[in-house]
C-alpha positions as CSV (number, residue, x, y, z in Angstrom):
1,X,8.6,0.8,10.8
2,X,5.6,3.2,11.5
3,X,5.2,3.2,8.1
4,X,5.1,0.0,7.0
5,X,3.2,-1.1,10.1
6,X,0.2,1.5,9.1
7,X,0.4,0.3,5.5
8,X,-0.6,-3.0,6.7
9,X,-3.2,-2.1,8.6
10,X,-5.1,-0.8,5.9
11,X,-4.4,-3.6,3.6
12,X,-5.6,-6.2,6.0
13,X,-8.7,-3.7,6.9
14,X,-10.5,-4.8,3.8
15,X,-8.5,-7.8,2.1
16,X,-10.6,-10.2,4.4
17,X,-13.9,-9.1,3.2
18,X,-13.1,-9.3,-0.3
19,X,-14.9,-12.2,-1.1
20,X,-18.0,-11.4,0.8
21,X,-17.7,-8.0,-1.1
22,X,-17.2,-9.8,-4.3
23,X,-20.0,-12.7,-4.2
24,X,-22.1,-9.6,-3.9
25,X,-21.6,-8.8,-8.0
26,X,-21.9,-12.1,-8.9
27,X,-24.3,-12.9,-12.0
28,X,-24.1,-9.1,-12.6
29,X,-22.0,-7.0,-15.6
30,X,-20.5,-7.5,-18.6
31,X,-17.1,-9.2,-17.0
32,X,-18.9,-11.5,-14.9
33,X,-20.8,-12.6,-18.4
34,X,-17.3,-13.1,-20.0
35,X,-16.1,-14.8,-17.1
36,X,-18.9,-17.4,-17.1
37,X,-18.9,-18.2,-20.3
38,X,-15.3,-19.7,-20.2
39,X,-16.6,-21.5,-16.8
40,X,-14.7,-19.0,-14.3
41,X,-17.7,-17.1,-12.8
42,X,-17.7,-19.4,-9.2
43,X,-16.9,-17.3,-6.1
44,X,-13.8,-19.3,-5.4
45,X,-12.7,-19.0,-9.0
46,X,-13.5,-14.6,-8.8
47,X,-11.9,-14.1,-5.6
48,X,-9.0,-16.2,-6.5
49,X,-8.2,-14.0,-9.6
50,X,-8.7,-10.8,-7.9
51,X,-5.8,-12.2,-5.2
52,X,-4.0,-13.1,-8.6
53,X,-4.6,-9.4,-9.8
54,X,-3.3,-7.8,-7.0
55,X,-0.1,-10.7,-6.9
56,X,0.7,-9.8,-10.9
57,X,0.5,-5.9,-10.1
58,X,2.6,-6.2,-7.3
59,X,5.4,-8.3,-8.8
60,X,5.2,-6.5,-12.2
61,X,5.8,-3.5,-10.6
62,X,8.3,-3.8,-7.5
63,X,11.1,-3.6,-9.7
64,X,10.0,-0.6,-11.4
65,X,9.9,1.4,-7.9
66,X,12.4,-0.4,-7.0
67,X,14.6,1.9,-10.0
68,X,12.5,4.8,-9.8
69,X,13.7,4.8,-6.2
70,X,17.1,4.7,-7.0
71,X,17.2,7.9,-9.5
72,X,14.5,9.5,-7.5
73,X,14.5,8.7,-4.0
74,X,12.8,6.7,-1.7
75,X,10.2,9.2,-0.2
76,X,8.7,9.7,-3.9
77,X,8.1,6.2,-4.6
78,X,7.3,5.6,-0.6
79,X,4.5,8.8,-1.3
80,X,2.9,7.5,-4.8
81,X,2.8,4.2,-3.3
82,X,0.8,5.2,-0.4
83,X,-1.3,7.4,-2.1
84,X,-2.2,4.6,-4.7
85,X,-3.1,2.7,-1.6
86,X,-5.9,5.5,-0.2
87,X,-7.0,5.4,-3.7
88,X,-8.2,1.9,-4.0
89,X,-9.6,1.4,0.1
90,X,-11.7,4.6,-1.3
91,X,-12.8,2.7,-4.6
92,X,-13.2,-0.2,-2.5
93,X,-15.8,1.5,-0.3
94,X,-17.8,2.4,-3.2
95,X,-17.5,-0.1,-5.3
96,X,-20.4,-1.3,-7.4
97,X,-19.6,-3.5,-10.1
98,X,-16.8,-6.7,-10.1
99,X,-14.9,-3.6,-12.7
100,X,-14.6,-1.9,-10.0
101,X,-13.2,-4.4,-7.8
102,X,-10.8,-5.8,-10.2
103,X,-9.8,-1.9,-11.0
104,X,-9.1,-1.4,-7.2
105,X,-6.9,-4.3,-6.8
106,X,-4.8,-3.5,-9.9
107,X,-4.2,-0.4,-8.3
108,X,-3.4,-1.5,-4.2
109,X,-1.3,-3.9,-6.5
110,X,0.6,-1.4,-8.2
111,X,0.8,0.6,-4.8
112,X,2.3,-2.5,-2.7
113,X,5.3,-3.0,-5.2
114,X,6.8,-0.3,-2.9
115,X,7.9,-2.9,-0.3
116,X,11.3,-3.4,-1.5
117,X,11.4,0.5,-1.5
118,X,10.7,0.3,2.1
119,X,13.7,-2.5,2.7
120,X,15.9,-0.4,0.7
121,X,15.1,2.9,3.1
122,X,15.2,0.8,6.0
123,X,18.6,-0.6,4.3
124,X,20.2,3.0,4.0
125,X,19.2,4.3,7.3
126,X,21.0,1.7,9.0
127,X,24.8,0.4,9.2
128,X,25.1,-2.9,7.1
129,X,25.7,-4.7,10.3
130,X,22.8,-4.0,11.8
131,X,20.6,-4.6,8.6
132,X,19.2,-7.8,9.9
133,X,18.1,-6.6,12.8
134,X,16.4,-3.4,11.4
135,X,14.8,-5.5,8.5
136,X,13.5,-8.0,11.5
137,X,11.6,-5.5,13.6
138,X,10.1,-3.8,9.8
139,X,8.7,-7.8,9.3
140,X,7.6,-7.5,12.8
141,X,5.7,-4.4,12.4
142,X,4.2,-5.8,9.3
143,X,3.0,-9.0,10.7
144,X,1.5,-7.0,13.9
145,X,-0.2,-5.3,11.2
146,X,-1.8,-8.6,10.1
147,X,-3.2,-9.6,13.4
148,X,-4.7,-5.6,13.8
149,X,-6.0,-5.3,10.4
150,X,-8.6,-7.9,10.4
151,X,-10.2,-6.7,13.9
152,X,-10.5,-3.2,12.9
153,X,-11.7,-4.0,9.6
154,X,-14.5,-6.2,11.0
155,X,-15.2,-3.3,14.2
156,X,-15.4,-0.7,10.9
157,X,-17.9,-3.1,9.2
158,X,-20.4,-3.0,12.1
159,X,-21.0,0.8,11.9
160,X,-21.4,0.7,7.4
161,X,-20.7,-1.5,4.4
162,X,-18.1,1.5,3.5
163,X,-16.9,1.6,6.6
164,X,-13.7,-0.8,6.3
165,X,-12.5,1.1,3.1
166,X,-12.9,5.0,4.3
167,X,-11.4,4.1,7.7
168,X,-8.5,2.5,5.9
169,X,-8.4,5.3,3.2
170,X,-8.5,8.0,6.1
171,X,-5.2,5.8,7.7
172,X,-3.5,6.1,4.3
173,X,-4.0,9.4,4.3
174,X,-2.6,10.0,8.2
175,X,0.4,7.5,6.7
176,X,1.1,9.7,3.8
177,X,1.0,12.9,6.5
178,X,3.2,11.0,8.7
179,X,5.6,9.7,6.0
180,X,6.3,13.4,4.5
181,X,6.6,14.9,7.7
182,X,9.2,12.5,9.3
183,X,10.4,10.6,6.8
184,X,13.6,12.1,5.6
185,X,14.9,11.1,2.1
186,X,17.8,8.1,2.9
187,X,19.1,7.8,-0.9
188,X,21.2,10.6,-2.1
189,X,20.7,10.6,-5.8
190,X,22.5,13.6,-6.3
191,X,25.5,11.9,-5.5
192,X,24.9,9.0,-7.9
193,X,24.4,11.5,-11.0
194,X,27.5,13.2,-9.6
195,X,29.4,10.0,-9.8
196,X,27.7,9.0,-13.4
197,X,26.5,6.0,-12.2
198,X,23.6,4.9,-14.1
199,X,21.0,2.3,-12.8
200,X,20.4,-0.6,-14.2
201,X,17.0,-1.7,-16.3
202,X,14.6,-3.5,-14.3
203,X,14.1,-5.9,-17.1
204,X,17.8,-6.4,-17.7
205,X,18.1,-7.0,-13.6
206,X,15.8,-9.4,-13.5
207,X,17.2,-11.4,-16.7
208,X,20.5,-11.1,-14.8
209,X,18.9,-12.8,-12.0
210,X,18.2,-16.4,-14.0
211,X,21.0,-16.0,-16.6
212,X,23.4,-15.6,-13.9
213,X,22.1,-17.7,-10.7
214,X,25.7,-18.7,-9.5
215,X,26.3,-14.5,-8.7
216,X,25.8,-14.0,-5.6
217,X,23.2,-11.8,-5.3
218,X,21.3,-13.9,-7.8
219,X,21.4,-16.9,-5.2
220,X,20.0,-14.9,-2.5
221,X,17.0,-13.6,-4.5
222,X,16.6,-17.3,-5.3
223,X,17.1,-18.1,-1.6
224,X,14.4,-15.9,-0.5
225,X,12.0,-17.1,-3.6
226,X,12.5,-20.6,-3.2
227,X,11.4,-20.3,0.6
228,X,9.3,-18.0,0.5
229,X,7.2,-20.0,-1.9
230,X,7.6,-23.0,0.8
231,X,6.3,-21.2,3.4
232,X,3.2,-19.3,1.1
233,X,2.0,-23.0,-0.1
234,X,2.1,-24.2,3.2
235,X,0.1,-21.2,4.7
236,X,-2.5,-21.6,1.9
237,X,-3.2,-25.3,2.5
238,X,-2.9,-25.3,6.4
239,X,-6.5,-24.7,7.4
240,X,-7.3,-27.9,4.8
241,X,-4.8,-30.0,6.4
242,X,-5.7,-29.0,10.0
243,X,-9.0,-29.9,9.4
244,X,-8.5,-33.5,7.6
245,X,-6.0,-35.0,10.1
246,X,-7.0,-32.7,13.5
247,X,-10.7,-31.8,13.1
248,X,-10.0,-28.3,13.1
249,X,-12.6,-26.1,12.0
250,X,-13.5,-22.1,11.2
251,X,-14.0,-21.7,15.4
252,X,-10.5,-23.1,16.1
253,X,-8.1,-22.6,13.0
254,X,-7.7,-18.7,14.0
255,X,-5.5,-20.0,17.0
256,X,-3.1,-22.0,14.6
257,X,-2.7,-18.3,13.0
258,X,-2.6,-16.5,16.6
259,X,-0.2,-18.3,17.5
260,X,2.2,-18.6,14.3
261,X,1.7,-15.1,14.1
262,X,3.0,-14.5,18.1
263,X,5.9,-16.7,17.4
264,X,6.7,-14.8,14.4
265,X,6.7,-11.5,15.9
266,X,8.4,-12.4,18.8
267,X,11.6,-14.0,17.2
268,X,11.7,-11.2,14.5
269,X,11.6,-8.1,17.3
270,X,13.7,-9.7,20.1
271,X,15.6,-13.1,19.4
272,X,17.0,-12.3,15.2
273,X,19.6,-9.1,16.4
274,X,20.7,-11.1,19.1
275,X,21.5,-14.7,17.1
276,X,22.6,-12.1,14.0
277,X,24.9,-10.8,16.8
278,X,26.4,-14.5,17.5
279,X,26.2,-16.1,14.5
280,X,26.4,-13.8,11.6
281,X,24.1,-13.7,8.7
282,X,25.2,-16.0,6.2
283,X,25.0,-18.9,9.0
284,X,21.8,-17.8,11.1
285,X,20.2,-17.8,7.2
286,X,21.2,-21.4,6.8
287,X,20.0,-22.2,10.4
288,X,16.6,-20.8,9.7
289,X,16.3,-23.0,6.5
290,X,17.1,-26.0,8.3
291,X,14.3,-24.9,11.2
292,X,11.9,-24.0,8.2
293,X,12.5,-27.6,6.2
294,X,12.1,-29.4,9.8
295,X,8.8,-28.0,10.6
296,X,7.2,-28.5,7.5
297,X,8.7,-32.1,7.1
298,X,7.4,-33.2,10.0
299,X,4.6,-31.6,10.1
300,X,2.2,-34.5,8.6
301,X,4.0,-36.5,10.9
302,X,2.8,-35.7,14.3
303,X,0.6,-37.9,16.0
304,X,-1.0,-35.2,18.7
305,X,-1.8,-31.3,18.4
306,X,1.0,-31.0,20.9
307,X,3.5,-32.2,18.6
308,X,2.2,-30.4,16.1
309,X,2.4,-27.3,18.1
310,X,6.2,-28.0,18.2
311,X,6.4,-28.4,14.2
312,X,4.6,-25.8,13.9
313,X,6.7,-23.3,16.4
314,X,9.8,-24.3,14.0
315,X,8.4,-22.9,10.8
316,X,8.0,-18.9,12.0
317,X,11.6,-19.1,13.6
318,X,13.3,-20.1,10.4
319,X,11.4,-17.7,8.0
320,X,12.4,-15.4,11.3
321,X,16.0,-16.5,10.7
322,X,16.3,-16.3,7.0
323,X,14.1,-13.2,5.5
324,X,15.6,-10.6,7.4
325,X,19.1,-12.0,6.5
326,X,18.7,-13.3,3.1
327,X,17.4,-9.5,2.3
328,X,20.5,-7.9,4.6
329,X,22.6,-9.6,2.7
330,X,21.6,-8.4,-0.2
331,X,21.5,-4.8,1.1
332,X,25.0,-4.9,1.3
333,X,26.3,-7.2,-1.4
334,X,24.5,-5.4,-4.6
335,X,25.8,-1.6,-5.6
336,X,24.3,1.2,-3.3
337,X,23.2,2.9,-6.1
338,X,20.7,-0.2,-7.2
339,X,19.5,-1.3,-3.7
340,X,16.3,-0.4,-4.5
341,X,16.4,-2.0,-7.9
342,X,17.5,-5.5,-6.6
343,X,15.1,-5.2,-3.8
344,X,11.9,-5.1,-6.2
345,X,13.9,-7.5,-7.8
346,X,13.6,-9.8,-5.2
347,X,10.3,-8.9,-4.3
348,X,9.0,-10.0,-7.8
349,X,10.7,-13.2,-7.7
350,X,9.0,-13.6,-4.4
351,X,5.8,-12.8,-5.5
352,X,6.0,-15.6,-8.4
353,X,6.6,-17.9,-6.2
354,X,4.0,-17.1,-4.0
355,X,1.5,-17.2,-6.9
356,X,3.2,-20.5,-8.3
357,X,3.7,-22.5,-4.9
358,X,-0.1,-22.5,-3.4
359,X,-1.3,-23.9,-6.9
360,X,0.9,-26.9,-6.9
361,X,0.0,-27.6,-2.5
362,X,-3.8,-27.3,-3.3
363,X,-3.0,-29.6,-6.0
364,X,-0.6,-32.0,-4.6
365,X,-3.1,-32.3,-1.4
366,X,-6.0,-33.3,-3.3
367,X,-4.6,-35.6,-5.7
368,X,-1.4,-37.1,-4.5
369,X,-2.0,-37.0,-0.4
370,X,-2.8,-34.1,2.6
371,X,1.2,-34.7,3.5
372,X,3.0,-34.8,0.0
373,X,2.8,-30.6,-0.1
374,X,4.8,-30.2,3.1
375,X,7.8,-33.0,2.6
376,X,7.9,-31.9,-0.9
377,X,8.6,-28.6,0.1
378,X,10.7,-29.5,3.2
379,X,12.9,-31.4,0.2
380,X,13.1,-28.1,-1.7
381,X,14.2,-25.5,1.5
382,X,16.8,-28.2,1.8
383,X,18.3,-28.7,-1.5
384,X,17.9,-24.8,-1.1
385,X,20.6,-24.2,1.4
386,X,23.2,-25.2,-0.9
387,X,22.9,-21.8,-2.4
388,X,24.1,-20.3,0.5
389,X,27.6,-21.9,1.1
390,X,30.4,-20.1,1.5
391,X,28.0,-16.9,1.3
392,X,30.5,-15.4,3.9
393,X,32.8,-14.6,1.1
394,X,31.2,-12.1,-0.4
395,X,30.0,-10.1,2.7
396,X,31.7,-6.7,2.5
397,X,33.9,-5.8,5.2
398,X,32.4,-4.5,8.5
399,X,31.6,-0.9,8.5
400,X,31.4,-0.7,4.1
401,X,28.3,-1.5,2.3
């Protein structure tokens, strides 16, 4: 939890002053000229490709650790992950050149495949039962991360221009110190060569994953995709559609986060084990889809910021209520030896669709209406749930898994 809650820190330290970082190269080097010429040298169009670079490293690359783990062990891939990390917030603070930048977030991309290597440890330190709950307080940690990251970034920014990048390289570096020290390795790969189990390719996984939806696994990768890339669109568009219908603007829109953020948090660290606990997995999953699809269905609905404070409240509770379960569930219904492997798995198909579903809601609101993005998607996390039924079958037994 440490871990991944450090980890995030750093990353949100410096993602934020990206594009001021960026604009700063514009008009300058040999890529910018190239990227000009084919109408692609804007600001908006740079610093939405080098969000895009890190994306396609990232979801390129999670199943690869994902395996790697799995014959290797987790604490390699966790190490090499973090280290790739310090490397770019170093390259970052130096950078001098749009290269450079581009170079830097190829590599933090690379790096941040390691999250379903995280899930996976998390996943084998714990008793499947209690998965949810473990893989709830890990999101937690991560989204405190994303409300601390930003502050310290902008604090380190006052003293130097450099300052946001060595302070989050020097955190890396106490991570990596931290993870070697205390981390012990949670994947006995020893065992798995003794039993001549042999791990799956990543490509052949992933293939698996479309040619064979209707497994079970496969749904719940698709599951956590399909709302995953829900939720991303609407995140990307909210500020847009906050300001068109409510008159929010840049001094406001950071409480809309705040407080999606607390809610988040909140449900993740001390409501999930509990509901987990009374309703089991499989059904809390399907709740939280319901909660997700109401939120965001009628959220262009509501007439007052009140009510939109109560569409809004519904939309952290269900991704609350399905991640951490959706992922669980897959802990414990894929082979032990691959965990890691169908964890990158799913974090690449949840990348794609978090690369895929803000293009359509930026399109959709300009062009077809600042509500059609959110019942469009509240249509999809719907039709959605059908992929879950009867998921209780395939649960292993309590106490195997």
């Amino acid at each position: 939890m440490v871990t991944a809650f450090v980890d995030m820190v750093g990353n949100l330290m410096v993602l934020p002053l990206l594009p001021f970082v960026a604009t700063r190269f514009l008009g300058h080097g040999p890529l910018w000229t190239l990227l000009n010429a084919i109408g692609a040298g804007g600001p908006g169009v740079v610093v939405s490709l080098l969000v895009a670079t890190f994306a396609v490293a990232q979801l390129t690359s999670a199943p690869l650790w994902g395996r790697f783990s799995d014959r290797y062990g987790r604490r390699p891939a966790l190490m090499i992950g973090l280290g790739s990390s310090a490397i770019a917030y170093v390259l970052f603070a130096y950078a001098n050149s749009l290269e450079l930048l581009f170079l830097l977030r190829l590599v933090q991309g690379a790096g941040g495949g390691t999250v379903g290597v995280i899930q996976a440890y998390v996943a084998d330190a714990t008793k499947p039962e209690d998965r949810s709950k473990a893989l709830g307080w890990l999101s937690a940690a991560t989204n405190a991360g994303v409300a601390l990251g930003p502050v310290l970034g902008s604090t380190a920014a006052h003293f130097s221009d450099r300052g946001p990048g060595l302070a989050a390289a020097a955190l890396a570096g106490v991570n990596m110190f931290f993870a070697w020290t205390y981390l012990r390795e949670s994947h006995d790969t020893n065992a798995v060569r003794a039993a001549g189990k042999v791990v799956t390719k990543s490509s052949v996984a992933v293939r698996r994953v479309v040619s064979h939806w209707r497994e079970p696994a496969s749904r719940l990768i698709w599951i956590y995709a399909i709302t995953m890339g829900s939720f991303q669109g609407m995140n990307t568009i909210l500020a847009l559609f906050l300001g068109a219908k409510f008159g929010v603007d840049k001094t406001t829109i950071g409480w809309f986060f705040t407080y999606v953020g607390t809610i988040s948090i909140f449900a993740r660290a001390l409501v999930l084990g509990r509901m987990v606990d009374w309703l089991g997995e499989p059904r809390l999953s399907r709740i939280g889809m319901v909660m997700l699809a109401t939120g965001l269905g009628t959220m262009p609905l509501t007439p007052s910021i009140p009510w939109l404070a109560v569409s809004v409240a519904l939309i952290p509770l269900g991704t609350a209520f399905t991640f951490p379960c959706v992922t669980g569930l897959l802990s414990r219904i894929v082979p032990q030896h691959e965990r890691g492997l169908y964890m990158g798995v799913q974090q690449t198909f949840g990348g794609a669709a978090r690369s895929i579903a803000p293009i359509y809601a930026g399109w959709a609101f300009d062009h077809l209406g600042h509500g059609v993005p959110y019942f469009t998607a509240a249509g999809i996390v719907l039709a959605t749930i059908s992929l879950g039924i009867g998921m209780e079958r395939h649960v292993p037994a309590k106490g195997s898994g």
